[in-house]
N, C-alpha and C positions, 0 to 999 in steps of 0.2 A: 499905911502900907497898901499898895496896890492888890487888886484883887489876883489877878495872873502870877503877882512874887511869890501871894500868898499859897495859892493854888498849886505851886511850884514846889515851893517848901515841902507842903504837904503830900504831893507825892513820893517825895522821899521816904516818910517814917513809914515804919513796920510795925501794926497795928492789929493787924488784923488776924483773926486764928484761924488756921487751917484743919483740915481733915486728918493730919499726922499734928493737932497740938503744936504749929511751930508758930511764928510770929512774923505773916510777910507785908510786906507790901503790897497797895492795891493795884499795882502796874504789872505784880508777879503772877497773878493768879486768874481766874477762871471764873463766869457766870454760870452757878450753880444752878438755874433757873434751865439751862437749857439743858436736856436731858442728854443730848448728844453729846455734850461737852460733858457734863456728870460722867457717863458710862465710860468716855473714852479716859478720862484723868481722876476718876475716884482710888485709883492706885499710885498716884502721883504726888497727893497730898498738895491739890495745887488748886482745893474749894474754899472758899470762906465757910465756915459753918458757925451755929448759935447764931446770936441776933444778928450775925452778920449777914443772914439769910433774908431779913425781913425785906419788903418789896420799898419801903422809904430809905433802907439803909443802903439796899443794893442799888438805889439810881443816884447816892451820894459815892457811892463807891466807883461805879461806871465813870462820874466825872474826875475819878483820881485815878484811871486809866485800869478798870476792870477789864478784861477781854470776855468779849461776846463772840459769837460764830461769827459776826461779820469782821471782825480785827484779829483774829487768834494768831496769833505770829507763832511757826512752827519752827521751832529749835531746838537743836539736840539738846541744850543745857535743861529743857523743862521739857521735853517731849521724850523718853525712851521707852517707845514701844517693844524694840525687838528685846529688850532686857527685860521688862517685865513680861514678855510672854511666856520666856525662854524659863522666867524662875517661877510665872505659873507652872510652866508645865514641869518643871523640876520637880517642882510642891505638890503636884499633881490637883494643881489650883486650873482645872480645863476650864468652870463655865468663867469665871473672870477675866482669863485669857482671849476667849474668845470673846468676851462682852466687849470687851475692850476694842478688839479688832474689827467686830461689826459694827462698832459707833466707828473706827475709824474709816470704814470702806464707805459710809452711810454720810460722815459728813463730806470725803472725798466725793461722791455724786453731789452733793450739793454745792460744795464749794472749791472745787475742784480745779474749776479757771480759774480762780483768783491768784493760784501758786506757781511761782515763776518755773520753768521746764528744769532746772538744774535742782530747784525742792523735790519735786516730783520724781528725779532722776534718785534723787539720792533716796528715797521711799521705798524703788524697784528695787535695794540691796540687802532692806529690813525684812525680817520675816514679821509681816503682819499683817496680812489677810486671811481670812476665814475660807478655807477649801469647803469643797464639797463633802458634804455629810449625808447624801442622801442621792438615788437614783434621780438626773434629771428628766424632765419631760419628755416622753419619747424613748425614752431608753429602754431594750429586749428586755421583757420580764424574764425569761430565760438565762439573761447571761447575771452570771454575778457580780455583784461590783465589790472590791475589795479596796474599800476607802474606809479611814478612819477619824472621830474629830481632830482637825489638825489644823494648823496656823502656817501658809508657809511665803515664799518671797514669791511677789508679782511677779517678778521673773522670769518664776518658775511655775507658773500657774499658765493656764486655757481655757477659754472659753467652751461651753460644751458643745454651743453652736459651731464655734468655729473644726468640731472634728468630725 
């Protein structure tokens, strides 16, 4: 059997265990190795975990279509950020909420170009980036600022430079 059929095959089956105990395939899920990707999806159930961890197991897995930060395809079906921030903060789950959302703003700087403007577009409607938690630079020690930890849509957010 050709090597390519075979390799093919194999990305099919669902094998491998995740961080919610389920049973995926290695095209479904995530390189645990990088921590931004950890932070951003350890709520998602979308790591390999146990030996599937190990650095010989993880480069056989990569070649049966692991995602890395450089291929991470973002879609709603494995990606729901505004849901789980929304049932953090139900749960009154703030720091994972917000871990969550500063690996997402964190890998958005990094990889940012790579996502077509209508991905992007569609991001601006999620609540999932991390506001301000604290007086920025420059700002009247006198006046008080009445911000709290909070998660809200790019939309609706500014820059503090730009006021």
């Amino acid at each position: 059997m050709d090597n390519q059929i075979l390799l093919s095959y194999a990305r099919q089956v669902k094998f491998v265990t995740t961080n919610f105990h389920q049973v995926r395939a290695a095209d479904e899920l995530y390189d645990p190795t990088s921590q931004i990707l950890s932070d951003l999806l350890s709520s998602q159930g979308l790591l390999p975990v146990g030996d599937f961890t190990q650095s010989d197991i993880l480069k056989k897995l990569r070649k049966l279509g692991l995602r890395t930060e450089t291929n991470v395809l973002f879609r709603t079906s494995h990606y729901k950020q505004q849901s789980t921030s929304r049932r953090d903060f139900t749960h009154h789950n703030v720091s994972a909420a917000l871990k969550a959302s500063e690996a997402l703003w964190k890998f958005l700087k990094n990889h940012g170009e790579t996502f077509h403007s209508s991905t992007l577009a569609r991001l601006s409607s999620i609540t999932c980036m991390p506001c301000l938690r604290g007086k920025p630079e420059g700002y009247p020690a006198s006046l008080p600022l009445r911000s709290a930890v909070a998660i809200g849509r790019p939309d609706e957010l500014c820059s503090h430079k730009l006021v």
